[in-house]
N, CA, C and O atoms as a DFTB+ gen file, in Angstrom:
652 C
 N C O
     1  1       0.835      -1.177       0.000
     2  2       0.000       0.000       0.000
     3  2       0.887       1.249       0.000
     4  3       1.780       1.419       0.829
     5  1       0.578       2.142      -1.010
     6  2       1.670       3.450      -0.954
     7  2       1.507       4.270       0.143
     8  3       0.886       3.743       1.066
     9  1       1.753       5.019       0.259
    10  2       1.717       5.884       1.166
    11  2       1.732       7.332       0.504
    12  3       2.643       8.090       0.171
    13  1       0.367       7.398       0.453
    14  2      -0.439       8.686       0.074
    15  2       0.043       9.965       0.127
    16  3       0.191      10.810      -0.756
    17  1       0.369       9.978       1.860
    18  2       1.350      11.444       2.254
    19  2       2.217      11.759       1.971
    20  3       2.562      12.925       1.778
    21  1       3.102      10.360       1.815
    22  2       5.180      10.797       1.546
    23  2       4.582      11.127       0.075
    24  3       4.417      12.302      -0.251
    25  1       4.249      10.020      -0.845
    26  2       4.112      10.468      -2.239
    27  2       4.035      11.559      -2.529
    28  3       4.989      11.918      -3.218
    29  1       2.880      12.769      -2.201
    30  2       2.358      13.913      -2.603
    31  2       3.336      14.708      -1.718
    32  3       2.935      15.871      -1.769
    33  1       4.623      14.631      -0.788
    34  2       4.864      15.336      -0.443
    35  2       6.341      15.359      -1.555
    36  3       6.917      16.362      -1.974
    37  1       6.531      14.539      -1.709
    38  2       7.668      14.193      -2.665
    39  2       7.331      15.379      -3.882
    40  3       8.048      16.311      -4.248
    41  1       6.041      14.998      -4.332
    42  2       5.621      15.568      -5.806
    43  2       5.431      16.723      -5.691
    44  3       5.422      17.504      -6.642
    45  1       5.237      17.047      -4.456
    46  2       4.959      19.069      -4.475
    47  2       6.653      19.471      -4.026
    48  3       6.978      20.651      -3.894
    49  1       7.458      18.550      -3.858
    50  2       8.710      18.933      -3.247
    51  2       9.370      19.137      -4.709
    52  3      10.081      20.107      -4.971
    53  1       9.067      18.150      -5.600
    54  2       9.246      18.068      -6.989
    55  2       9.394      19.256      -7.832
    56  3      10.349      19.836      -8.348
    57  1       7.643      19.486      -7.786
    58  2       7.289      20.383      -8.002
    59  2       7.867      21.791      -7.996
    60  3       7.848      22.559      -8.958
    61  1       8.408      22.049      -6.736
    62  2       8.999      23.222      -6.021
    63  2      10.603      23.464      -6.564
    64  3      11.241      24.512      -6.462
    65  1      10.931      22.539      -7.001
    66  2      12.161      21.982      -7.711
    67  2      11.617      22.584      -9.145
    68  3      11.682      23.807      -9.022
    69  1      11.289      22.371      -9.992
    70  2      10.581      22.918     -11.321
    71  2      10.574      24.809     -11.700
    72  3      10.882      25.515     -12.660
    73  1       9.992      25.031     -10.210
    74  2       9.964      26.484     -10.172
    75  2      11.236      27.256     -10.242
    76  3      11.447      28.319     -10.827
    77  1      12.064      26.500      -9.516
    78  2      13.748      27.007      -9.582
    79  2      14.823      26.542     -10.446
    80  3      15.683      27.264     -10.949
    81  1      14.712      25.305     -10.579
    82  2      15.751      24.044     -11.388
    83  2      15.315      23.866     -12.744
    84  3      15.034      22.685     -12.949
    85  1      15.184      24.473     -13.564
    86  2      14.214      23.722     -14.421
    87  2      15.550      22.604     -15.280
    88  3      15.179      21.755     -16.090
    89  1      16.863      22.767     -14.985
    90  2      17.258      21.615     -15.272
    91  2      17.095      20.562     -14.791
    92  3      17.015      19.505     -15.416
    93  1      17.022      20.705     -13.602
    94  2      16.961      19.532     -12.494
    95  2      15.721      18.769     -12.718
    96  3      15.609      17.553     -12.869
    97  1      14.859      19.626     -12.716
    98  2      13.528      19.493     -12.733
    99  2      13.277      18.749     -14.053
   100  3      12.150      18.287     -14.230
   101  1      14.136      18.603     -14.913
   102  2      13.367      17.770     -16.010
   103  2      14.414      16.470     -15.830
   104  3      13.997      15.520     -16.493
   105  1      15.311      16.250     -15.315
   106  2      15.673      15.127     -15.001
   107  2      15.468      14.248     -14.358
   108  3      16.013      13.155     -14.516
   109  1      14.186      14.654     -13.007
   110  2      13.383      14.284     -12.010
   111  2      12.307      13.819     -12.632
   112  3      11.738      12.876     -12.083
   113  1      11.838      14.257     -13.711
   114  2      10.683      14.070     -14.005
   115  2      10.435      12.727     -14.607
   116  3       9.404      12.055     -14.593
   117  1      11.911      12.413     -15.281
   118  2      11.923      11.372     -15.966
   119  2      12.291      10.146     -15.101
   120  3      12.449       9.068     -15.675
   121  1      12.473      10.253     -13.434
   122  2      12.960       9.301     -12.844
   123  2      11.458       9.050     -12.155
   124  3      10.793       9.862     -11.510
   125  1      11.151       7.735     -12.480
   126  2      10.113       7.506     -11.291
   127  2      10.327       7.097     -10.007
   128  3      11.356       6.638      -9.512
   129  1       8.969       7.362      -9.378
   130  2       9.012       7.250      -7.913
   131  2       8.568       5.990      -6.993
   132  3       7.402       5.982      -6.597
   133  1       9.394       4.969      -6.646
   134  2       9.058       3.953      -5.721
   135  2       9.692       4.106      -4.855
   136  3      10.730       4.685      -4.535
   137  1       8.531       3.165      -4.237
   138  2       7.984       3.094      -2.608
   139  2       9.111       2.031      -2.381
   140  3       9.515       1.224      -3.217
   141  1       9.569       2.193      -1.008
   142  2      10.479       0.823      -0.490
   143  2       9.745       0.948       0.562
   144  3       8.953       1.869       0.763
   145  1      10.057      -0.317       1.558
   146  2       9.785      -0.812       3.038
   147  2      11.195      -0.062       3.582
   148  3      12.014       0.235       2.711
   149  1      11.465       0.212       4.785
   150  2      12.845       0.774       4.944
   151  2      13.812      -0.571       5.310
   152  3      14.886      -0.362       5.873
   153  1      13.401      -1.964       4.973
   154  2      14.146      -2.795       5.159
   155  2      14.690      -3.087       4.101
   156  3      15.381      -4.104       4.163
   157  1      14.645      -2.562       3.101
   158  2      15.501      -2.081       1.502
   159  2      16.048      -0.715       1.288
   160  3      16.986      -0.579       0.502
   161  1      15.550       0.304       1.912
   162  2      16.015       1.397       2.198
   163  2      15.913       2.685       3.082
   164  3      15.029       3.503       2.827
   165  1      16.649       2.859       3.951
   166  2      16.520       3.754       5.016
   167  2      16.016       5.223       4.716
   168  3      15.446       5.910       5.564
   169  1      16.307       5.670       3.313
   170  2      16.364       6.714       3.084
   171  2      16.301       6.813       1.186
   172  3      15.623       6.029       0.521
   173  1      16.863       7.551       0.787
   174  2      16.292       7.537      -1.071
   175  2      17.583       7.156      -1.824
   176  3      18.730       7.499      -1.539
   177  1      17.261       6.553      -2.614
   178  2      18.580       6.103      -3.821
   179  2      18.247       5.912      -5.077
   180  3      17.124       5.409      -5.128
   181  1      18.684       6.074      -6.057
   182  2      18.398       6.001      -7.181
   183  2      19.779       4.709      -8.091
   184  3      20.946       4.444      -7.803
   185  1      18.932       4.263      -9.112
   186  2      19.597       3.326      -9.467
   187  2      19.887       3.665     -11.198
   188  3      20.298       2.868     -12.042
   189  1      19.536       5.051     -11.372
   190  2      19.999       5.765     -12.631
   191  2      18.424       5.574     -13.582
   192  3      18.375       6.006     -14.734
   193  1      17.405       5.000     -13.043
   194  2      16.207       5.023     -13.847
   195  2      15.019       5.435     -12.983
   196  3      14.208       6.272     -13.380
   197  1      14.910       4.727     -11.583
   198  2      14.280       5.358     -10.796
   199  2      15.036       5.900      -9.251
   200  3      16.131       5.625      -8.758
   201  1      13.658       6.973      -8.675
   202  2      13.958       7.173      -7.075
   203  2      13.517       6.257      -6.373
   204  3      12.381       6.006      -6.775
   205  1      13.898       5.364      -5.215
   206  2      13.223       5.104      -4.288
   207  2      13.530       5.215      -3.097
   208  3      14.664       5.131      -2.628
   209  1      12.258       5.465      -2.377
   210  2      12.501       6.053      -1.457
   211  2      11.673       5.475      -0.334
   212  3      10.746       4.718      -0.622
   213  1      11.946       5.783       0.959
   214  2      11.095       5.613       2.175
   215  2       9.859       6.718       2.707
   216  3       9.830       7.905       3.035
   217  1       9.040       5.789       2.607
   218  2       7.914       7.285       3.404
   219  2       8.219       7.549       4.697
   220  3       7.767       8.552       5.248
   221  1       8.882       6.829       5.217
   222  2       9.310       7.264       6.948
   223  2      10.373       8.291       6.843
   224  3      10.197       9.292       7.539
   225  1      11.469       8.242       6.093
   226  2      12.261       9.329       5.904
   227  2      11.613      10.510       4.771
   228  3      12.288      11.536       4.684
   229  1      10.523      10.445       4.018
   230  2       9.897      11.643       3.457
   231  2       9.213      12.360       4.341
   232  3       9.043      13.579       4.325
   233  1       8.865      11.666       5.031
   234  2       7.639      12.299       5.845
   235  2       8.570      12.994       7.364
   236  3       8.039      13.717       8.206
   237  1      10.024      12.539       7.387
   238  2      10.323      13.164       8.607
   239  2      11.105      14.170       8.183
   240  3      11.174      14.984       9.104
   241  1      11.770      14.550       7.192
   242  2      12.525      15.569       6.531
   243  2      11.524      16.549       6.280
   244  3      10.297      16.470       6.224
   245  1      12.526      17.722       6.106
   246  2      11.574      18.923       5.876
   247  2      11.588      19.076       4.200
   248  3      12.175      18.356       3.392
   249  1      10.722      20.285       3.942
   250  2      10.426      20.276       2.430
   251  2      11.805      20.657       1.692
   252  3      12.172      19.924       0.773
   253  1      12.589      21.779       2.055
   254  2      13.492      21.836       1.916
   255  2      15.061      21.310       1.738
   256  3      16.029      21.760       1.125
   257  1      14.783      19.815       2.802
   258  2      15.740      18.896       3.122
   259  2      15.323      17.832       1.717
   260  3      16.230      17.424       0.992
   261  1      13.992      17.489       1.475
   262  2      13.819      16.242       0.660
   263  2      13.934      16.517      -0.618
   264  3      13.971      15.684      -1.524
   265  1      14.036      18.582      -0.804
   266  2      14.262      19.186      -1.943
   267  2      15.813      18.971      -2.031
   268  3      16.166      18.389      -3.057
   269  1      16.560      19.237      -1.375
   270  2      18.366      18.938      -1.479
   271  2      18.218      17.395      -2.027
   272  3      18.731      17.006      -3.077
   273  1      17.335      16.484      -1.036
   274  2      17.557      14.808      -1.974
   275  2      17.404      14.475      -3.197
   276  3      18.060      13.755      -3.950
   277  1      16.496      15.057      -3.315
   278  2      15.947      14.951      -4.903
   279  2      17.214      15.098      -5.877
   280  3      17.694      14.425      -6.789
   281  1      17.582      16.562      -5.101
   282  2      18.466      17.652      -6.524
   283  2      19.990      16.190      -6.170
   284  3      20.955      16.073      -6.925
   285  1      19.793      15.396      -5.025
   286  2      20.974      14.777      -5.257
   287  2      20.919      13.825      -5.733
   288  3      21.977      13.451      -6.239
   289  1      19.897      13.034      -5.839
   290  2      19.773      11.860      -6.555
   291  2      19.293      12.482      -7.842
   292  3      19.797      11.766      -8.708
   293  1      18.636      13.367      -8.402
   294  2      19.287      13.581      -9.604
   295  2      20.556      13.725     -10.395
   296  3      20.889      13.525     -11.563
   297  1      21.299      14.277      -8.979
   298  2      22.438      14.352      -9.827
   299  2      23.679      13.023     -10.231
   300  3      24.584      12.946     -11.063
   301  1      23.181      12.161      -9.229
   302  2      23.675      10.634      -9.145
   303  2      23.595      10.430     -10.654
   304  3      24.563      10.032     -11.303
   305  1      22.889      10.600     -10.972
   306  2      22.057      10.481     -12.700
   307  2      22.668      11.149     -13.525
   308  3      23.111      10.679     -14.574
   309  1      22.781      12.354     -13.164
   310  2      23.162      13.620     -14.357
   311  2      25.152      13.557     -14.227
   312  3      25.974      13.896     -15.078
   313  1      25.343      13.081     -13.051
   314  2      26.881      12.598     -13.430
   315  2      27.311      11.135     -13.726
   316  3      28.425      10.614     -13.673
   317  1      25.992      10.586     -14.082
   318  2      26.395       9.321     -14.655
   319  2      27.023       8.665     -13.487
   320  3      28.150       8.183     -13.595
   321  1      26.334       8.615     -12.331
   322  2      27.707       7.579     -11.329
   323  2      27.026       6.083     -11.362
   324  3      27.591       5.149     -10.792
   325  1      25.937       5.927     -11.972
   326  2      25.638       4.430     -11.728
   327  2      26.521       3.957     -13.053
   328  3      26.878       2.779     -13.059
   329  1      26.781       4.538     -13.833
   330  2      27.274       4.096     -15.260
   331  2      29.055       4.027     -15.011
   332  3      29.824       3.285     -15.622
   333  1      29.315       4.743     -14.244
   334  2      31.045       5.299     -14.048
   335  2      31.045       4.561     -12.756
   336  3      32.105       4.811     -12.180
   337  1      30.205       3.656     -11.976
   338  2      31.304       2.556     -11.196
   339  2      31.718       1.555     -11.844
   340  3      32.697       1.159     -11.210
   341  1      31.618       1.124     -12.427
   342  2      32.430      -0.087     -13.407
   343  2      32.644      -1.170     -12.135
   344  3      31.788      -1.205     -11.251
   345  1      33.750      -2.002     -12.080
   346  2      34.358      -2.455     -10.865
   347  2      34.766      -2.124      -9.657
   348  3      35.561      -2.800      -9.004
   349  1      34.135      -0.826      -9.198
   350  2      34.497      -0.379      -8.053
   351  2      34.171      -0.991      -6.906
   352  3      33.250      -1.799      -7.030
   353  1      34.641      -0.870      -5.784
   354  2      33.830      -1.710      -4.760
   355  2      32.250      -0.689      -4.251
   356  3      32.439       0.289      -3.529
   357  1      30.686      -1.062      -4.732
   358  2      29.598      -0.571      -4.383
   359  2      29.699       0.906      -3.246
   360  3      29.372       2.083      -3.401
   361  1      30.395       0.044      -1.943
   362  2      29.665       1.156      -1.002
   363  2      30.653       2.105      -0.936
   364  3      30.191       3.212      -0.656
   365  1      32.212       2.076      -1.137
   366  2      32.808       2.986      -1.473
   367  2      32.510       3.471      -2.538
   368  3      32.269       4.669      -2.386
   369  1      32.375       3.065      -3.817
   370  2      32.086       4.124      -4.578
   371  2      30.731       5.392      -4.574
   372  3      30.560       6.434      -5.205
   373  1      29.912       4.631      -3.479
   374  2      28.583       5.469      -3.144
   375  2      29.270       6.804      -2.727
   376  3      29.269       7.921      -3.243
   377  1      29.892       6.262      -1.544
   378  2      30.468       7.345      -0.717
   379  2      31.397       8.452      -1.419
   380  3      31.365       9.638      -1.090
   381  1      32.080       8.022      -2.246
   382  2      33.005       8.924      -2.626
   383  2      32.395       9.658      -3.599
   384  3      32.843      10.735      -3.991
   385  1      30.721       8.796      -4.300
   386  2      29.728       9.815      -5.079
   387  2      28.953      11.221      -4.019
   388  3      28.827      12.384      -4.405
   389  1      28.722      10.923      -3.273
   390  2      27.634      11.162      -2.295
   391  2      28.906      12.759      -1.770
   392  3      28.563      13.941      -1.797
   393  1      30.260      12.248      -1.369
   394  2      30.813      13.776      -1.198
   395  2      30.969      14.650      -2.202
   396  3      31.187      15.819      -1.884
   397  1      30.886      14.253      -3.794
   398  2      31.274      14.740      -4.826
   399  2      30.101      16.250      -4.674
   400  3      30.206      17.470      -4.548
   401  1      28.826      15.035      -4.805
   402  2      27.272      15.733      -5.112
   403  2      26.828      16.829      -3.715
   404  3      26.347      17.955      -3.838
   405  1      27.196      16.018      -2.221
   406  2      26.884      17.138      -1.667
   407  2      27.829      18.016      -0.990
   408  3      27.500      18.967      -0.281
   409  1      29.261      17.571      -1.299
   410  2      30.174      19.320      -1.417
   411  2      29.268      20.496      -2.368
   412  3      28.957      21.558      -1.827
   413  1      28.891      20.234      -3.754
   414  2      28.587      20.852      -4.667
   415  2      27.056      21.510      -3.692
   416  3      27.113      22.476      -2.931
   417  1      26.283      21.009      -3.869
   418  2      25.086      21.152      -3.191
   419  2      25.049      22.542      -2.045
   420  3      24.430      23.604      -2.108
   421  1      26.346      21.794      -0.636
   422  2      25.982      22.775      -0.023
   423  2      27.248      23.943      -0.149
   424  3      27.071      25.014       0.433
   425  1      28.272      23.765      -0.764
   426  2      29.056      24.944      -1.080
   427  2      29.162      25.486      -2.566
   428  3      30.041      26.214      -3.029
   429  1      27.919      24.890      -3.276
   430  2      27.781      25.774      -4.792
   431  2      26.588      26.310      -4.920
   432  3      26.375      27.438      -5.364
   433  1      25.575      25.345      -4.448
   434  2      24.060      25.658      -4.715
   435  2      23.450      26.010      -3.502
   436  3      22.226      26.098      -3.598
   437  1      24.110      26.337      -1.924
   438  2      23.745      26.537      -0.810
   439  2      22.395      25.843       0.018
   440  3      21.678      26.339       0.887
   441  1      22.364      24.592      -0.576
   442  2      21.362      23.419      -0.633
   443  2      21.435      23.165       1.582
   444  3      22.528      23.118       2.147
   445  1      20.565      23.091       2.097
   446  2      20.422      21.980       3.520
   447  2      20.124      21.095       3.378
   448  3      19.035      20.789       2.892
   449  1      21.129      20.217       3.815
   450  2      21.065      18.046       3.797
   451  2      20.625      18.309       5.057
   452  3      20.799      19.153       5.936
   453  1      19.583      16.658       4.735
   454  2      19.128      16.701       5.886
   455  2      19.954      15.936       7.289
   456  3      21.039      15.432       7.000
   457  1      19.651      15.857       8.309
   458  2      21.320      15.973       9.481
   459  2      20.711      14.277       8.965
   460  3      19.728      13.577       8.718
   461  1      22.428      14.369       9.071
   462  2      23.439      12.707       8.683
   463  2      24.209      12.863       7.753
   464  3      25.193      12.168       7.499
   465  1      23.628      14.238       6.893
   466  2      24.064      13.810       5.126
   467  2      25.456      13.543       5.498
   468  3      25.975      13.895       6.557
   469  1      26.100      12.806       4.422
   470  2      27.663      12.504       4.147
   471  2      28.695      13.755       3.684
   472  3      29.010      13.818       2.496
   473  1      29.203      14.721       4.613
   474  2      29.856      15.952       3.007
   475  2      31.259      15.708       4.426
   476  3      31.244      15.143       5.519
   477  1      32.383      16.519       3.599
   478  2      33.781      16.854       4.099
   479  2      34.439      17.919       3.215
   480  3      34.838      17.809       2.056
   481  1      34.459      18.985       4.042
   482  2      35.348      20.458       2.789
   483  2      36.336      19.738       2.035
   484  3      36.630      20.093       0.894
   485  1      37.001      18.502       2.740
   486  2      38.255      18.396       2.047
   487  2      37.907      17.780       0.543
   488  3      38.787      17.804      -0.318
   489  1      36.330      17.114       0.197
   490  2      36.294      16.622      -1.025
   491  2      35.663      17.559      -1.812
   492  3      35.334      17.241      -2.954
   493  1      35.400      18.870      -1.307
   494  2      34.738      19.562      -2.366
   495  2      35.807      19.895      -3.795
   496  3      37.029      20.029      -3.865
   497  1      34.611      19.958      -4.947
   498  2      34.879      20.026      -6.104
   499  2      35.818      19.171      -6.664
   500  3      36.586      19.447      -7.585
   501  1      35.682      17.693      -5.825
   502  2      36.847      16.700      -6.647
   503  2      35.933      15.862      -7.034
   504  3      34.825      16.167      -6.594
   505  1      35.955      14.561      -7.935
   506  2      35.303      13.815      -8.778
   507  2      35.339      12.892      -7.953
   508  3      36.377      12.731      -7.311
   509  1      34.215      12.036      -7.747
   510  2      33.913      10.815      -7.618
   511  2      34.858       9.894      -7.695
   512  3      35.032       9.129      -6.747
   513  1      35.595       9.820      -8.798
   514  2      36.546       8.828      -8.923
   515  2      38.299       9.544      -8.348
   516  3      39.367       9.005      -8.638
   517  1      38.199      10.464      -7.750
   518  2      38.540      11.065      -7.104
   519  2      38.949      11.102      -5.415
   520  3      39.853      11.047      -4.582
   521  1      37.788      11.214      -5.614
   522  2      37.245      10.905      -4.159
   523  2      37.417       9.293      -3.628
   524  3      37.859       8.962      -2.529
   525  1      36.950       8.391      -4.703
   526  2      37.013       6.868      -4.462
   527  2      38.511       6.319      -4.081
   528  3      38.683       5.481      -3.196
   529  1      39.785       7.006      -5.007
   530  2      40.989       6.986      -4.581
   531  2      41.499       7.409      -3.253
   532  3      42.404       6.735      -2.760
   533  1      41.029       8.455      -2.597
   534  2      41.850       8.657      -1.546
   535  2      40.920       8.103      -0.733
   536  3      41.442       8.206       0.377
   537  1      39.797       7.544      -0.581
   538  2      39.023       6.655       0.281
   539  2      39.874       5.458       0.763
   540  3      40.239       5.009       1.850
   541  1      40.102       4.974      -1.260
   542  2      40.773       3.274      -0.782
   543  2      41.908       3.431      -0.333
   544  3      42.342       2.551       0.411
   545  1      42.758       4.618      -0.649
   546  2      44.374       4.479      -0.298
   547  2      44.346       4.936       1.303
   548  3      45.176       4.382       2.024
   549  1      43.635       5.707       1.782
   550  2      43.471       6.145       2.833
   551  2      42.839       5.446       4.017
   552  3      42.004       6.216       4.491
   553  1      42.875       4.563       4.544
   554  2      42.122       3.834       5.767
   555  2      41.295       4.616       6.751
   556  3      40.065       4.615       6.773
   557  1      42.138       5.330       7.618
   558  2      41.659       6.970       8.130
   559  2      40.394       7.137       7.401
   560  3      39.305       6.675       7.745
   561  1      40.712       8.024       6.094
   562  2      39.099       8.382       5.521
   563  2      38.395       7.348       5.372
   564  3      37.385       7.452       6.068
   565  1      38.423       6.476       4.855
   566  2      37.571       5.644       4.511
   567  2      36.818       5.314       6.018
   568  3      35.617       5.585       6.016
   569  1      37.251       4.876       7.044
   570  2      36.339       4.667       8.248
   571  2      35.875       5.999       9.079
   572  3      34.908       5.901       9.835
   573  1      36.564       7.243       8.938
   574  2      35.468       8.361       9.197
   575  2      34.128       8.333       8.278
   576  3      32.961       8.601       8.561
   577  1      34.738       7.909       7.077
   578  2      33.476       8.629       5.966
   579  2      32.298       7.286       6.698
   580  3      31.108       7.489       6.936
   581  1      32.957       6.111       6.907
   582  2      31.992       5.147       7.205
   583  2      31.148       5.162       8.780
   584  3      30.044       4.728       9.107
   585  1      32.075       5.771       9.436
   586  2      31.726       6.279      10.858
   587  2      30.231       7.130      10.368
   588  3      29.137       6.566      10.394
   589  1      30.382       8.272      10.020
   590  2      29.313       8.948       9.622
   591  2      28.387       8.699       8.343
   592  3      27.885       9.607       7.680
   593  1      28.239       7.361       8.099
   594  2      26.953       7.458       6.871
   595  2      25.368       7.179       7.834
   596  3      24.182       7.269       7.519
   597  1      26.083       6.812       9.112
   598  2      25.092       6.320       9.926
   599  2      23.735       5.455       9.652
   600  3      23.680       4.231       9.777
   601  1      22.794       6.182       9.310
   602  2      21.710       5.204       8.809
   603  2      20.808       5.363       7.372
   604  3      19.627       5.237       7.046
   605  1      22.480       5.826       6.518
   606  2      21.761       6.062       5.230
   607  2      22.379       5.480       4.017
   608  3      23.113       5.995       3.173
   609  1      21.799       4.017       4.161
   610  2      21.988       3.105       3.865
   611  2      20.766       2.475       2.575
   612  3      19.690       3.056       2.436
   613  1      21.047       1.539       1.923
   614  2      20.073       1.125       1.161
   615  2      20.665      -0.125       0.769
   616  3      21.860      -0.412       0.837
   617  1      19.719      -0.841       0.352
   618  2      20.401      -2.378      -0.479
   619  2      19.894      -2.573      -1.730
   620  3      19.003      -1.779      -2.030
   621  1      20.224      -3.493      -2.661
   622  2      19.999      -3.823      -3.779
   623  2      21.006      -2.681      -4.769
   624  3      22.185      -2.347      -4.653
   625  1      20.010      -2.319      -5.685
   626  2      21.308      -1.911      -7.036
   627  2      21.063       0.154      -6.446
   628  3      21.961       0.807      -6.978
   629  1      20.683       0.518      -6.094
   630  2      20.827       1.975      -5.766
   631  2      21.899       2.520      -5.831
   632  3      22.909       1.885      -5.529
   633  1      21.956       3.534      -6.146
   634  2      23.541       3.973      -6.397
   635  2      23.552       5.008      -5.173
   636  3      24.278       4.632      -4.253
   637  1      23.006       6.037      -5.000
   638  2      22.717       7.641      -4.050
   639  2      21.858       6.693      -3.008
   640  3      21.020       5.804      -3.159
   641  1      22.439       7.279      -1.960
   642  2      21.405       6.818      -0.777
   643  2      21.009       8.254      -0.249
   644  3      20.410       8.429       0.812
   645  1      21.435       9.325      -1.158
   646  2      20.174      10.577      -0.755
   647  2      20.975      11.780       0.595
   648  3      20.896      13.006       0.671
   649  1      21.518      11.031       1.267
   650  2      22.579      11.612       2.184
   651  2      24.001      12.115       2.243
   652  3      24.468      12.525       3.306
């Protein structure tokens, strides 16, 4: 059974996205929207065709916060990161996507993640595959970045877990 509320709050969050983004906004449009149980996903991820997402985490974020998710799991999309992990190892390469998109977010587009998101000044404006390097060579980063993903997590093929 969907959940009526997260849905329509998603779609006017969407929506609100359209009025400002209209790039963004047409890249959203083309991603559809499923429902998970949060025992597939804690929070939203996209797998480069659709969003899915949790109504427990739509419905507890603010409009503003689920507006930053969106613009980030679009951008999971619009930088091609489900296509550009190749052989990487999955959850590092999430991570080292996830600082790419929300360095940019909150020090280009002055975007609010909602509290957990994943960011570090030190990865702003470096690439994904970038970022994935000094993860693996680095032990240090790699278990801070893992220290703090806390509970924004997802399983199956998702690429953005939204945080």
């Amino acid at each position: 059974m969907i959940n009526l509320e997260a849905k329509a709050k998603l779609v006017k969050a969407r929506t609100k996205i359209m009025k400002g983004e209209i790039g963004m906004a047409t890249m959203l449009l083309h991603l559809d929207l499923i429902e998970v149980d949060a025992s597939q996903c804690k929070t939203m991820a996209t797998d480069g065709r659709r969003i899915i997402y949790c109504p427990e985490f739509v419905l507890r974020v603010s409009e503003p916060e689920l507006m930053s998710v969106l613009v980030h799991e679009a951008l999971h999309v619009v930088w091609e990161h489900p296509l550009r992990r190749g052989n990487r190892h999955f959850k590092v390469w999430n991570i080292a996507c996830d600082y790419s998109i929300n360095g940019f977010l909150i020090y280009d587009l002055n975007y609010d993640l909602p509290e957990g998101g994943l960011w570090d000044r030190r990865y702003r404006g470096k690439s994904a595959e970038a970022n994935y390097r000094e993860l693996i060579n680095d032990e240090e980063a790699l278990q801070d970045a893992i220290d703090n993903i806390g509970e924004s997590s997802c399983s199956g093929d998702g690429n953005g877990d939204g945080s």
